[in-house]
N, CA, C and O atoms as a DFTB+ gen file, in Angstrom:
160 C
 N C O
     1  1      -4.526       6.033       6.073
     2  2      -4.523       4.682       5.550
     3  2      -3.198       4.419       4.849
     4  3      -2.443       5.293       4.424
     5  1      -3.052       3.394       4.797
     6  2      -1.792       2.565       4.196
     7  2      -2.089       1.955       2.714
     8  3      -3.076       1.407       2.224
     9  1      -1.230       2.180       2.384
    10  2      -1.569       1.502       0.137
    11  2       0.003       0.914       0.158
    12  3       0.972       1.615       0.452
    13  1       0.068      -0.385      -0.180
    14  2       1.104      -0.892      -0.087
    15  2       1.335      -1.507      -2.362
    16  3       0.649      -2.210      -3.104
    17  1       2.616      -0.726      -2.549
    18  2       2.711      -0.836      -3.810
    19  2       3.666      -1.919      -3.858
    20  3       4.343      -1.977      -2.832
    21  1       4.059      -3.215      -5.146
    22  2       5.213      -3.002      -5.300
    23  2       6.003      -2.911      -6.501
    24  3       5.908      -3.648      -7.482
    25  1       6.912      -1.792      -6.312
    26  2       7.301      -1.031      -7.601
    27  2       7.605      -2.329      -8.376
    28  3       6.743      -2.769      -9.138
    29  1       8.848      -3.001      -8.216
    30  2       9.467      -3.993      -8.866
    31  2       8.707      -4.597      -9.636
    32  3       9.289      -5.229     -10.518
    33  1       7.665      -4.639      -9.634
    34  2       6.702      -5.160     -10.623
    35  2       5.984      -4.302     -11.507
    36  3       5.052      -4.642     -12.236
    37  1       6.434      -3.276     -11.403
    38  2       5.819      -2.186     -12.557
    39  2       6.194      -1.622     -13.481
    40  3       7.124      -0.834     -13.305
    41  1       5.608      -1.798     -14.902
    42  2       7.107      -1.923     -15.807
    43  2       6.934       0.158     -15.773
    44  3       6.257       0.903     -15.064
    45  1       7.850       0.405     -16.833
    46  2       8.096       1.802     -16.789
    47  2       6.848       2.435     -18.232
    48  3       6.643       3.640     -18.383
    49  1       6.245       1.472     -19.030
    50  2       5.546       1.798     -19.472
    51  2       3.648       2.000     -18.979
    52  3       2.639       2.325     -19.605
    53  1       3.937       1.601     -17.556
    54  2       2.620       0.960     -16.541
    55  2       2.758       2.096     -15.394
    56  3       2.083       2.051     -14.366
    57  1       3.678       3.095     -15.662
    58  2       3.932       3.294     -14.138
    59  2       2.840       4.551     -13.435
    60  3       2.512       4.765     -12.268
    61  1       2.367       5.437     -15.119
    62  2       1.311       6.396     -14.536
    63  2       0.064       5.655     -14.292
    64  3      -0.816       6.041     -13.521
    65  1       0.026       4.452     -15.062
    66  2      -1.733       3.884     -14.850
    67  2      -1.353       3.266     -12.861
    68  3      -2.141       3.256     -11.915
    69  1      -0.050       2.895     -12.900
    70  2      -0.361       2.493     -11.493
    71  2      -0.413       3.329     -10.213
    72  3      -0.747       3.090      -9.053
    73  1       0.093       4.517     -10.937
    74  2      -0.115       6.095      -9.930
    75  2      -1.869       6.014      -9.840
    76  3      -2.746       5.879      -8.987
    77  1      -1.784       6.122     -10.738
    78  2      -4.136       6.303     -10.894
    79  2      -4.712       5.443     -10.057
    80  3      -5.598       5.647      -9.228
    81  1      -3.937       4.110     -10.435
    82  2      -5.067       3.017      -9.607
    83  2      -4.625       3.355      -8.331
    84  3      -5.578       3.289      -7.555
    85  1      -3.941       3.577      -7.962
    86  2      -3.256       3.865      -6.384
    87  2      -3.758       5.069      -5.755
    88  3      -3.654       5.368      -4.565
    89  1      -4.316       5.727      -6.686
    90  2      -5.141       7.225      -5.967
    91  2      -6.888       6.717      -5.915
    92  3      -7.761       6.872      -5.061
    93  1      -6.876       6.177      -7.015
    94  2      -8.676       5.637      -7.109
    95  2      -9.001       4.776      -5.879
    96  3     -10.094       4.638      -5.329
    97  1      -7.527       4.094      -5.490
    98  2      -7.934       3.003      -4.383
    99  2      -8.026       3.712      -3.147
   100  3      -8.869       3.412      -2.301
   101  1      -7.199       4.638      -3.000
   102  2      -7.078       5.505      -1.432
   103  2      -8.479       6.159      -1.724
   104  3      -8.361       6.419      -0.526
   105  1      -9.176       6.462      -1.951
   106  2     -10.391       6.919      -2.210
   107  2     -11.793       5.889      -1.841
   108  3     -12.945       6.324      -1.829
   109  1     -11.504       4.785      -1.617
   110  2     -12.705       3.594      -1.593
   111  2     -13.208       3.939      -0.561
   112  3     -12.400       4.689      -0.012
   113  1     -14.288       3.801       0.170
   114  2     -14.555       3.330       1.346
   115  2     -13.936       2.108       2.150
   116  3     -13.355       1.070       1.836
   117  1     -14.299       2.665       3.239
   118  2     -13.416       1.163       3.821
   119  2     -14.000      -0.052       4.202
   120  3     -13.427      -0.972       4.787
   121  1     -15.728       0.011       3.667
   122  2     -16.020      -1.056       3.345
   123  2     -16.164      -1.695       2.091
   124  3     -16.861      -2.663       1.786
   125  1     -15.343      -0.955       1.363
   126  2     -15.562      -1.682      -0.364
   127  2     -14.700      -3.078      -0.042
   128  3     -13.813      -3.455       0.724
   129  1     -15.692      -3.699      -1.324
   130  2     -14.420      -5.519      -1.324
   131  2     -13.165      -5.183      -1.872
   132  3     -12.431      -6.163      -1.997
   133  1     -12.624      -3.969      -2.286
   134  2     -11.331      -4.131      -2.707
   135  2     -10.117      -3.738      -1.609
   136  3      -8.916      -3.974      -1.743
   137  1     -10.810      -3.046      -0.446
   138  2      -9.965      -2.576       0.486
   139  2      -9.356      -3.666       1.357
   140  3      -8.451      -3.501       2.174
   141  1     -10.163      -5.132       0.982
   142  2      -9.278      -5.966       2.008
   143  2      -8.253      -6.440       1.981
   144  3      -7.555      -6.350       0.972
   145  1      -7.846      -7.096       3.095
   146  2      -6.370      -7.167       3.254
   147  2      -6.179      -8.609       2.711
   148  3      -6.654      -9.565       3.323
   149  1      -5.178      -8.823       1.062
   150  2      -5.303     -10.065       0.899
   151  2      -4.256     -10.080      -0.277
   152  3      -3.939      -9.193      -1.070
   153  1      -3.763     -11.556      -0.112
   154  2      -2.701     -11.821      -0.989
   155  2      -2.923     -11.949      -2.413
   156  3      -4.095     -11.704      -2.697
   157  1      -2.223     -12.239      -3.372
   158  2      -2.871     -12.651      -4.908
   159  2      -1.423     -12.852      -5.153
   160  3      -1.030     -13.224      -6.259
């Protein structure tokens, strides 16, 4: 699977919580509602 980050938006005090969320997410099923493919 693919996890698309983008750094530029992550300050340097954010950057281990966004390592975490980025491992918690590769972990979902791939039918959870957060796995879809969508803008914000």
């Amino acid at each position: 699977s693919c996890i698309k980050v983008a750094l530029d938006f992550v300050s340097p005090e954010n950057l281990h919580e966004c390592i975490r969320l980025t491992n918690e997410f590769r972990y979902l099923p791939k039918c959870h509602r957060a796995k879809e493919d969508k803008l914000e």
